[in-house]
N, C-alpha and C positions, 0 to 999 in steps of 0.2 A: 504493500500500500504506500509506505512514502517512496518507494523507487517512483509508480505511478503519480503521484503528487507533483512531484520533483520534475520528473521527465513532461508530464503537462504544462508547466509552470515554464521551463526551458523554450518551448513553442508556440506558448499563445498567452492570450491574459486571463486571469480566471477574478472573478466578482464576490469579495468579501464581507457578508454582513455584519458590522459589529456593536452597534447599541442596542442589542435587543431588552438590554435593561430598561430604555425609555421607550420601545415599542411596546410592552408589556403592559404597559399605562394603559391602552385602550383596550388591555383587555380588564381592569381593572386594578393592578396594582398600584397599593399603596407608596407613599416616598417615607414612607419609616419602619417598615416590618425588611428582615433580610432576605435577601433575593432569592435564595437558594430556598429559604425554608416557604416563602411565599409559591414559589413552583412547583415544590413536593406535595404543597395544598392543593396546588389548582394545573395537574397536568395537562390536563386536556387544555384549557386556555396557552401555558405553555407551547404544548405540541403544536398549535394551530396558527400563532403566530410565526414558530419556525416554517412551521411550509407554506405560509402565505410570501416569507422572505422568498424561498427557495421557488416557490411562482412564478414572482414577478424578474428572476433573473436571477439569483444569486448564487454560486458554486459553492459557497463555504458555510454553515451556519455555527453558532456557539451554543456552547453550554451553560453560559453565562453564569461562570462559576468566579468571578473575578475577586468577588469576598467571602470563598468559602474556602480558605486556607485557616488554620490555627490562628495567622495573626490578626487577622480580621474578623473570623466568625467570633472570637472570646470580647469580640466588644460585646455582641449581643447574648454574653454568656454559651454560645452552642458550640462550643470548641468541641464536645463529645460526639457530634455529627457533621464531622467535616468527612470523612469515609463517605457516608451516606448521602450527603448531599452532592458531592461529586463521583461520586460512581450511578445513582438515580436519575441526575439531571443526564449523565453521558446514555445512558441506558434511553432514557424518552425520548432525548435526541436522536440517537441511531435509527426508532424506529418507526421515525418521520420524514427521515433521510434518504430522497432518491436515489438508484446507482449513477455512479458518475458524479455525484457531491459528496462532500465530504464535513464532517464534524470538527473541530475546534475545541480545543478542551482549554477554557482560559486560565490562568494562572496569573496574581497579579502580582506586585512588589507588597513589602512585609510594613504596609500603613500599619498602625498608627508611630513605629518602631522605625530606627534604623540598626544596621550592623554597627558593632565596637568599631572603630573608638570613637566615632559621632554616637551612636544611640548604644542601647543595653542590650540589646539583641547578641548573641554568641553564634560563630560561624557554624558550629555543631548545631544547635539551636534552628534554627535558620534551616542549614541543613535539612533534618529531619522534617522540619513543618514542610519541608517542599515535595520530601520523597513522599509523605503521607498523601499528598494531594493528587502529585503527578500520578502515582501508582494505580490510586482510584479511580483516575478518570480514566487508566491507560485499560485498567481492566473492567471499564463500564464499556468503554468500544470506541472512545475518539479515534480521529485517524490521524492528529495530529496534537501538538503541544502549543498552543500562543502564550510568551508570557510578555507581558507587559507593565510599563510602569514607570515612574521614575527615577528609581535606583540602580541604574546602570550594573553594580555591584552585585546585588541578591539578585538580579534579574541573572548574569551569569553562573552563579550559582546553582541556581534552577534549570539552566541551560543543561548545566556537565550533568546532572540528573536524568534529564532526557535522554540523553543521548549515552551516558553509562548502562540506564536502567529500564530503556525501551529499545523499539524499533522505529519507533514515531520519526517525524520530522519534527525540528524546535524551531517555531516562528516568533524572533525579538522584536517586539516592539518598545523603541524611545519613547519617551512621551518629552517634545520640545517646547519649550517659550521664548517667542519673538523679541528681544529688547534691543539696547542702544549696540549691544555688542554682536545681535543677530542673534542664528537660534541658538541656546542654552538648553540644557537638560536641567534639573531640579538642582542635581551636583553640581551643575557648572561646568560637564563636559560640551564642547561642540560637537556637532554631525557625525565629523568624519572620525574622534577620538570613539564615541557612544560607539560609531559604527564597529570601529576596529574590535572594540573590547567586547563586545557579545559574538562576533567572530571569531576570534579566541576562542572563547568559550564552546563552540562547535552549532553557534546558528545554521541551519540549512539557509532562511529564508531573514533578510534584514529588512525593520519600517521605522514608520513611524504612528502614531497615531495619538488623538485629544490632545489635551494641551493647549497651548495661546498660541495656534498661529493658525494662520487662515488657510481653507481650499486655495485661495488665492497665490500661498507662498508655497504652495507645494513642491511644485515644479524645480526651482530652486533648491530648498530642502533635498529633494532628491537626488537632484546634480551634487551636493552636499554629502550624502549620505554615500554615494559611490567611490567618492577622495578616501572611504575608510576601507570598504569591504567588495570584493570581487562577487558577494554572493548576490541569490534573488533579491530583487527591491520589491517592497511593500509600502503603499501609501494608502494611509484612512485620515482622510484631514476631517475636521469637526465641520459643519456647515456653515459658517463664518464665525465670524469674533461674537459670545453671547450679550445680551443686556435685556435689560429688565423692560417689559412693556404692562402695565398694568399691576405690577406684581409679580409677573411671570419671567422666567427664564427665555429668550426669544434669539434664535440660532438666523439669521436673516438670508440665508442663500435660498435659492431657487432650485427646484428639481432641473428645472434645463442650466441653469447657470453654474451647478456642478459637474455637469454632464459634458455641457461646454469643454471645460477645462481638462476633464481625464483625458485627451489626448496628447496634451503635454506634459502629463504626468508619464505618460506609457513612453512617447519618445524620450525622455530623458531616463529609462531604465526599467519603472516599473511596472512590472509583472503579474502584482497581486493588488487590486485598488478596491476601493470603499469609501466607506466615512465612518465619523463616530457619534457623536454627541451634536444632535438635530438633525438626525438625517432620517429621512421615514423610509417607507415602501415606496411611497412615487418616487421619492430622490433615486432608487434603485432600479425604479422600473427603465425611466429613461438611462441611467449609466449603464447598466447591466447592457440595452440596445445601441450604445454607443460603442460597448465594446465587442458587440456581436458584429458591428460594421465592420471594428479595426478588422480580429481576427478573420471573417471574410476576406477582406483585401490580401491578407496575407497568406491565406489558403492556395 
């Protein structure tokens, strides 16, 4: 299966869903109960959002397991069902999942914490909470590994895990912010450093995704991102920069206006695109048709 991933990815471009955490909203979830255990409640709404993604275009779906590691389920006390909630969510997943797509087993960096000697976290530590998770989801049926996040650090960590302790592919995601200096990691690495160092670490597939910087700088960014690492490129940019409209969180791009731009995402490298944070099903439906055009051309 990740030979197949891989050698796809080499050939054409394949369409990554990845907020299913704010697609879930319309099927009713809450923004204070945790993700994982809200989906063990209500799989069917679950399931049925994954395959409305994989519908309208998309090749990759998650499990959207991104705070069901130890370090983050013990905020909401349920550190005791981190097993279960990622090997279940990988399970519901799989068997919503058309041939030819593939699952996502997400993995994020170790919030509210960092590794010694910034935060109290111990690399054993650390360790462990990663193999507990990756293991789970590897033996619920993902077909692959995304971790993501902003610790550069624990993210590679979590890397040599996959790839000691599976057959998976490991897909890095940076999470960047745009300032006076350009893009930055959380740490303060640039593109091409983030990039090298989860390369190292035995990334098959290098991105970017959320974070503060726009669909619009992507392009860029990914020219960026290749100065580090020879491997696949991933881009999930957020829908634009957010702000508050009413009270509300208000992601301002356009289903054609991100659509627009994935082809200069794809000419500068990458291989695996999406978005993250304000991107719906329509923003997918057209990229997903944008990129059935590219690969057409190239067929």
């Amino acid at each position: 299966m990740a030979t197949d991933i891989l050698t796809r990815l080499q050939s054409e471009v394949l369409v990554s869903y990845a907020p299913l955490h704010t697609l879930l909203m319309d099927w009713g979830k809450d923004l204070e109960s945790h993700l994982s255990e809200w989906i063990l409640d209500h799989p069917d709404e679950f399931q049925d959002a994954l395959a409305k993604s994989y519908a309208v275009g998309c090749d990759f779906g998650y499990t959207a397991t991104q705070a069901s590691s130890v370090f983050r389920a013990k905020v909401f006390g349920l550190e005791s069902r981190v097993r279960e909630f990622n090997y279940e969510s990988a399970r519901l997943a799989r068997e919503v999942t058309p041939e030819g797509h593939y699952v996502l087993g997400n993995v994020s960096a170790t919030n509210l914490d960092f590794l010694e000697p910034v935060g109290s976290y111990t690399k054993d530590y650390v360790i462990e909470g990663y193999t507990n998770q990756i293991m789970a989801l590897a033996e619920g049926g993902v077909q692959a590994i995304l971790v993501a996040g902003n610790q550069a650090d624990c993210l590679c960590l979590a890397i040599e895990i996959v790839k000691k302790r599976t057959n998976l592919p490991a897909i890095a995601h940076n999470v960047y912010y745009k300032g006076k200096k350009g893009f930055r990691t959380l740490m303060g690495y640039d593109p091409k450093t983030a990039s090298a160092m989860v390369t190292e670490a035995g990334a098959d597939v290098v991105g970017c995704s959320c974070g503060l910087f726009s669909y619009s700088d992507t392009t860029e960014l990914v020219h960026q991102m290749r100065e580090g690492t020879e491997r696949i490129l991933d881009a999930l940019p957020d829908a634009g920069m957010p702000g508050l409209v009413d009270g509300k969180t208000v992601h301002p791009a356009k289903p054609e206006e991100m659509a627009a731009r994935a082809p200069d995402w794809i000419k500068a490298g990458a291989r695996l695109v999406g978005g993250c944070c304000g991107t719906s099903l329509e923003h997918y439906r057209q990229l997903s048709a944008k990129v059935r055009e590219i690969n057409q051309q190239k067929a």
